[in-house]
N, C-alpha and C positions, 0 to 999 in steps of 0.2 A: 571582483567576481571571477578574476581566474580560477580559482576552484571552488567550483559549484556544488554547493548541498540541495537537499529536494526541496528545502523552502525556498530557497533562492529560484530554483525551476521555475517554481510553478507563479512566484511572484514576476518574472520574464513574461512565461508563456500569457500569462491572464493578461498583462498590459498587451498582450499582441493578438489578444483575442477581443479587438474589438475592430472593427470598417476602419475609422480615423486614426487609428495610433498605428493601424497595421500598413497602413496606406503612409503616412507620415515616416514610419520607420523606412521599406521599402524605398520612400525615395529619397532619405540621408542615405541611404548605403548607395545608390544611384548616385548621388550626387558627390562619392569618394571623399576624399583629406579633404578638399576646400570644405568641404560643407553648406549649410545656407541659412540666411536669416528667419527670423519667424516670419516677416514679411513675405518676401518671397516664398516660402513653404507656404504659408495662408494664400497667397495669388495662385500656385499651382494647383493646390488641393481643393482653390474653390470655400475654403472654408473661414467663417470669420472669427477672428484674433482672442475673443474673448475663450469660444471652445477651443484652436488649435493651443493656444497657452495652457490650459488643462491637460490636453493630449500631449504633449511634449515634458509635462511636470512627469505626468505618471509614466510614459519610459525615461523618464532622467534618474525618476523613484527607483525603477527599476535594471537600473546599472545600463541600458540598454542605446543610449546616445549620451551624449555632453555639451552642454554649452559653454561656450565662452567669450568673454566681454573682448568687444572687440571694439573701442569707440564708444559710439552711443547704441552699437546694433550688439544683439548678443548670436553668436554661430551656432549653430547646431551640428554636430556629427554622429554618427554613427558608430559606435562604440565596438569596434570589430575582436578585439581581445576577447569582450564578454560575450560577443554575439556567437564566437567561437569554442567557447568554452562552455556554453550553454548548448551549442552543436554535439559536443563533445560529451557533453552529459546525457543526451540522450542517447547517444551511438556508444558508448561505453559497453556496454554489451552485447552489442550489435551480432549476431548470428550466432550467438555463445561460443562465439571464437571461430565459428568457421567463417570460411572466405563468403563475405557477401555477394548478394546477388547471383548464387551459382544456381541454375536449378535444382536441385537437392533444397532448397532453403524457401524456393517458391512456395506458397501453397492457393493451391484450389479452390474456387466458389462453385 
C-alpha cells in the first residue's frame, strides 16, 4: 500500500472505524517493532479471542498491521509504511499548498 488509491482509503479508514479494531490498531503502534501476540492483545483489550481474531483479519485485510508466525504464537504489528502512506494520502493536499496551520487557512464557526 505505499501508494494509495481512494479504494484503498477508504478500505483502511472503514477497518478503523470501528471501537475494536481502532483500539487494537492504536496499541500495535504503541507497542512498536516487537509487536504482540493475539493473546496478549486480547488480555489488554479486555476482549475474547474469538472477536479480536476477526478484528485483527480485517486490519491485516486491510494492509494496516501484519502478522507473523513466530513459533506456535503469531506477532502482530503495526504496519507503519502503510499507516503512513494512508497519512499521506490524506494530507496530499493539504492547504492547496499553502503552509498549514497558518491562520489565513483557519476557519471560523
Amino acid at each position: 500500500m505505499a501508494n494509495i488509491d481512494s479504494k484503498r482509503a477508504v478500505t483502511a479508514l472503514a477497518a478503523l472505524a470501528q471501537d475494536s479494531r481502532l483500539a487494537a490498531f492504536r496499541l500495535l503502534v504503541t507497542a512498536g517493532s516487537p509487536g504482540m501476540n493475539a493473546g496478549a492483545i486480547a488480555d489488554t483489550l479486555n476482549m475474547p479471542a474469538p472477536s479480536l481474531s476477526f478484528h485483527l483479519k480485517e486490519l491485516t485485510h486491510a494492509g494496516l498491521i501484519e502478522g507473523h508466525s513466530q513459533g506456535r504464537n503469531v506477532i502482530y504489528r503495526a504496519n507503519y509504511e502503510n499507516m503512513q502512506a494512508l497519512i499521506d494520502f490524506l494530507l496530499e493536499n493539504c492547504c492547496a499548498a499553502e503552509k498549514c496551520g497558518s491562520a489565513s487557512n483557519v476557519v471560523e464557526t
